[in-house]
N, C-alpha and C positions, 0 to 999 in steps of 0.2 A: 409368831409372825414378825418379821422386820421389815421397814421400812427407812427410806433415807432421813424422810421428810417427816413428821406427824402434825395435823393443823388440830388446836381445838377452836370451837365454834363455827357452826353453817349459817353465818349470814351473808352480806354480800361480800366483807373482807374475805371472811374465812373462805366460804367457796370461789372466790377473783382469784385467790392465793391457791386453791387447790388445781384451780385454772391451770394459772402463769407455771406453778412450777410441774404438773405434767407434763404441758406443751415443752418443757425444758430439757426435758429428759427421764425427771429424778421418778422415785418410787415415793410416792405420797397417800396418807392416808386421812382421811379428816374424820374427825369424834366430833359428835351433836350431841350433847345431853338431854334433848329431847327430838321435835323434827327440823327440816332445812328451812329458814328464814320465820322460825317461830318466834323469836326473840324482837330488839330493838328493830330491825330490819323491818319489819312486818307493821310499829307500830309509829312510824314515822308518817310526815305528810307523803311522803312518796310522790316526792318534785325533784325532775331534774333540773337542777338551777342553771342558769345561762350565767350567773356573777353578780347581777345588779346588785343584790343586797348587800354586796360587801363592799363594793369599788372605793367608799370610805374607809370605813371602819378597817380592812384587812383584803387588800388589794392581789396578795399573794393567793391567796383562798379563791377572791375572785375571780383571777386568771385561771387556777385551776377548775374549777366548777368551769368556766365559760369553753377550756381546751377539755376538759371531760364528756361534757354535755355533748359537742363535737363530734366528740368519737362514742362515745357510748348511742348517740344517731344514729351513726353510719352502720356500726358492726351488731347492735344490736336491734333495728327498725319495727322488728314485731311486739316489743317491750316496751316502747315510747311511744306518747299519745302522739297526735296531731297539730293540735290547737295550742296555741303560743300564750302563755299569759300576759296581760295586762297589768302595769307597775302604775298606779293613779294618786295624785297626791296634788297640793297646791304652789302655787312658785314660792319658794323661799331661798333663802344661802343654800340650805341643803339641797335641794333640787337643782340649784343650776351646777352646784359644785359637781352631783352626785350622776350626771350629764357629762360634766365637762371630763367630772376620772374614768368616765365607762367608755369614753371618746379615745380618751389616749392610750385605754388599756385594752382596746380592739374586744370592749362586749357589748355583744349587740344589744341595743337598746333604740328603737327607731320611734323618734314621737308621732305623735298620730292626732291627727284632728280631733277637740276633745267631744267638739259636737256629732261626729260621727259615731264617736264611741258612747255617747249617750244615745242615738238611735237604735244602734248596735244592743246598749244593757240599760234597757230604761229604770233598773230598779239603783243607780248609779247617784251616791248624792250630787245633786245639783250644783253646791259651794268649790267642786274640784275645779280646775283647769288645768291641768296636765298629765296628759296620759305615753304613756311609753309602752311598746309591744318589745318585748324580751325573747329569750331563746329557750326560757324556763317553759317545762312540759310535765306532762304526769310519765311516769314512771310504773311498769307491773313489777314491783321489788321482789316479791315472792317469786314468778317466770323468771325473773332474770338470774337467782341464786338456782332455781332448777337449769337452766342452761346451763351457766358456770360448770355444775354439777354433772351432767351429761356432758362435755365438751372433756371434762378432766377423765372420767372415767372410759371416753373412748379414747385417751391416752395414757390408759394404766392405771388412773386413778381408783384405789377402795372409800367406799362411804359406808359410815357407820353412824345411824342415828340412835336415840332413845341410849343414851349409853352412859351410865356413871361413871366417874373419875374415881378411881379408887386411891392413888397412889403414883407418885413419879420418883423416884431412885437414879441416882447415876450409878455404876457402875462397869469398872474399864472402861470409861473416855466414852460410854455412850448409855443411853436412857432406855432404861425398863419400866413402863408406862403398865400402871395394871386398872383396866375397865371393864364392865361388865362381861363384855365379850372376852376375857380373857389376857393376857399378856402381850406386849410386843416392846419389840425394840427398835431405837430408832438414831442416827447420830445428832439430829434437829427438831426442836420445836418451835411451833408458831402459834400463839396465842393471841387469838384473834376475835378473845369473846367479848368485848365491848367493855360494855356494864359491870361483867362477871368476870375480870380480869382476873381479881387479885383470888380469888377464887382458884383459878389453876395455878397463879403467882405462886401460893403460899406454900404451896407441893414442890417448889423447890427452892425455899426459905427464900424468897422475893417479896418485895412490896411494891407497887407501884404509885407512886404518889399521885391521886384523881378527886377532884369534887363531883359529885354527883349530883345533877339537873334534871328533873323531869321535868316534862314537857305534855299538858293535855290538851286532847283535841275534840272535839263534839259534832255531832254531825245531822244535817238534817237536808229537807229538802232542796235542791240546788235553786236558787236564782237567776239563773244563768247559765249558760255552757262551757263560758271561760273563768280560768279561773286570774283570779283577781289579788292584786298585792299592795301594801301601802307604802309608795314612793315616801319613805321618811328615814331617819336614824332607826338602826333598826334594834326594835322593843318586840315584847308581846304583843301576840293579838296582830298582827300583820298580816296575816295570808287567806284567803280564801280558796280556798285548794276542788277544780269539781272530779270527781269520780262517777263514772256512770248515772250522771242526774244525782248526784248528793254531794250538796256542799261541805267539806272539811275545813271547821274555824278554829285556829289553833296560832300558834301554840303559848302555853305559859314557861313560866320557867321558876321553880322553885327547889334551890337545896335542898336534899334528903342524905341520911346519914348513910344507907344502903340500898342498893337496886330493889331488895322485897320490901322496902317502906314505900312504893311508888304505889301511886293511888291515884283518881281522880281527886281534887280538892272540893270540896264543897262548891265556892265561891265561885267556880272557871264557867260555870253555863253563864251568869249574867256578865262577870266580868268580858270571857269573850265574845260575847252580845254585843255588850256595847261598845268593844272598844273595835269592830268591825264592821258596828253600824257607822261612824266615822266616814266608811264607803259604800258601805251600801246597810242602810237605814232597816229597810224590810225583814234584817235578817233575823233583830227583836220578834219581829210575829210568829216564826218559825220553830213549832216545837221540835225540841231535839229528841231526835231520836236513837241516840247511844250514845258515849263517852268514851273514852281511851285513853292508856299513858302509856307513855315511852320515856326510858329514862336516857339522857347522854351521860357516856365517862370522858370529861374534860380534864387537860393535862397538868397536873401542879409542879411546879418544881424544874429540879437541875436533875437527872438521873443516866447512869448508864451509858454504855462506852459506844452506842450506837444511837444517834438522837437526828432525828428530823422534824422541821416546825418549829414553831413559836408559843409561848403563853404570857395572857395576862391574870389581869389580879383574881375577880371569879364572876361569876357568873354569866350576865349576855356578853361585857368586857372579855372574858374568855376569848382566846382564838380559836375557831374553828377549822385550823390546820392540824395534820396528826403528827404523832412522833412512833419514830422505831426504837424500842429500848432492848438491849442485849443484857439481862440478870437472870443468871448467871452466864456464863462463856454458853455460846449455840442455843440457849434459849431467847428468844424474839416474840419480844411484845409491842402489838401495837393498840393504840390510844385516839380518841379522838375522832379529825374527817367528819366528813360528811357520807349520805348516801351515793350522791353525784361523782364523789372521788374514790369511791372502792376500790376501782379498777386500779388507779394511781397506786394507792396505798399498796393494792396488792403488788404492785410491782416494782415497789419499793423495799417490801419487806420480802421479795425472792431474790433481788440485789444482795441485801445484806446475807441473806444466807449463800448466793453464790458468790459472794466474795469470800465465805469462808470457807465453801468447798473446793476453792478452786476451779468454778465451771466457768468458761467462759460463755454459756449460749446466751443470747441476751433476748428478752421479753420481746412476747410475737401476739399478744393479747391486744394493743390496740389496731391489729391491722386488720386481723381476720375475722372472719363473721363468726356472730355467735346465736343468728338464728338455726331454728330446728331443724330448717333445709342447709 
């Protein structure tokens, strides 16, 4: 079998990209080593962000998340929840600055009477005054990588799940990819498995320079209908994330050496107890009733002749922008992002590969719908 294009990983990059570059023309095929959005995809808050969180810290990110959020509304409406979250916190430097950047950087952040939104969430601690309704929503990450998926494959797209990497080879100026399913050749890769980068990296003597972050989330019964964030510098333990009546409290953030060291920590039920009773107090009573981790691959370093984003030192510091890396020549790895910027990302890294093919058709993903009708 050949193919122009071959993507590994089906999460929302990997299947955004199996997207973009169908709609493009090319022959594309995407490898899943196990099913579609099983991975990090699956274990994240599964928030579309409007920007708030960053309009300090990393303004770039912001803007993107606030023009993503946007369009991933519009083109995908069946995937996105309703209900707007609430940013709630008390007047400090930060709060008025973190107002004044979401002002000049066109995200919405609209404040709201704080006594109404105490009417509104009575389980709300008392000591707040200041609340701000954002453009941040829930997200179905899982629906939205099966679109992706369906969308590419009514334009030629093959998926291939449950599939092991056996081996990558150059040969003649193009790639002999040998996986479960058997053999293909391809002139491009795109490596788009998060966490499990260096993973397919190593198959064609690459490394990607990444610290690794998990992230745990705990979940119990909701308090609320909306979900809830804390207007501060942004740490652990910030979000109140609801799903169908079930509160999601998260996240931590602890270096691990590799993606299979990822675990719940001990510590994360009380620590993120209390650092989200902060806003809402009740959330101590509330037995938890399961745990989760996802891990992030954040970006290290200077690498490769194709680079988009930024990085800091490690950890929450970390930017949460992505980068395109080209190691070796046609091989393209991407790093980083958020959920909210998938679609970006993917059509980022079908740029770089049509600037090396020569195509000029240019990305048609944020216009068109990507519901089922």
């Amino acid at each position: 079998m050949r193919y122009e294009v071959v993507i590994f990983g089906g999460g929302a990059t990997g299947t955004a990209a199996f997207r973009d570059l169908s709609m493009r023309g090319f022959s594309v095929a995407l490898i899943e080593k196990r099913t579609i959005a099983s991975g990090t995809t699956s274990s994240s808050h599964q928030n579309l962000l409007g920007g708030m969180r960053y309009v300090l810290k990393d303004p770039v990110v912001a803007q993107e998340c606030a023009e993503e959020n946007e369009i991933i509304s519009d083109i995908a409406s069946e995937v996105v929840g309703d209900v707007r979250n609430y940013f709630v916190g008390v007047t400090s430097e930060y709060t008025i600055s973190a107002l004044q950047a979401a002002k000049k950087l066109h995200i919405q952040a609209k404040e709201v009477d704080i006594d109404e939104v105490f009417k509104e969430i009575p389980e709300l601690n008392r000591d707040l005054n200041v609340a701000v309704e954002t453009a941040d929503k829930n997200i179905n990450a899982q629906r939205f990588c099966w679109l992706n998926c369906y969308s590419a494959k009514q334009n030629g797209g093959s998926l291939f799940e449950n599939q092991e990497l056996r081996s990558i080879h150059e040969i003649e100026q193009e790639f002999v990819i040998s996986a479960s399913l058997g053999k293909l050749k391809t002139n491009y890769i795109i490596n788009a498995t998060g966490p499990w980068v260096n993973t397919v990296a190593s198959n064609v003597d690459a490394t990607i320079p990444l610290t690794y972050s998990q992230g745990t989330i705990i979940v119990q019964k909701a308090l609320c209908s909306r979900g809830i964030q804390h207007l501060r510098e942004p740490a652990d333990a910030d979000a109140y994330i609801v799903h169908n009546g079930y509160g999601w409290l998260g996240t931590t953030s602890t270096t691990i050496q590799r993606p299979e060291d990822a675990h719940p920590e001990p510590w994360a039920d009380t620590y993120l107890k209390n650092e989200i009773a902060r806003i809402l107090p009740n959330v101590k009573l509330r037995p938890t009733l399961r745990m989760f981790t996802g891990v992030r691959a954040l970006a290290d370093g200077e690498h490769g002749t194709v680079e988009l984003g930024r990085h800091d030192p490690d950890g929450r510091l970390k930017s949460r922008d992505f980068k395109v890396i080209e190691d070796p020549s046609n091989v393209f790895h991407i790093i980083g992002g958020k959920l909210t910027t998938a679609r970006l990302m993917a059509e980022k890294i079908a740029d770089a590969v049509c600037q090396k093919a020569h195509c000029n058709v240019r990305c048609r993903t944020s216009k068109e719908s990507l519901n089922a009708d």
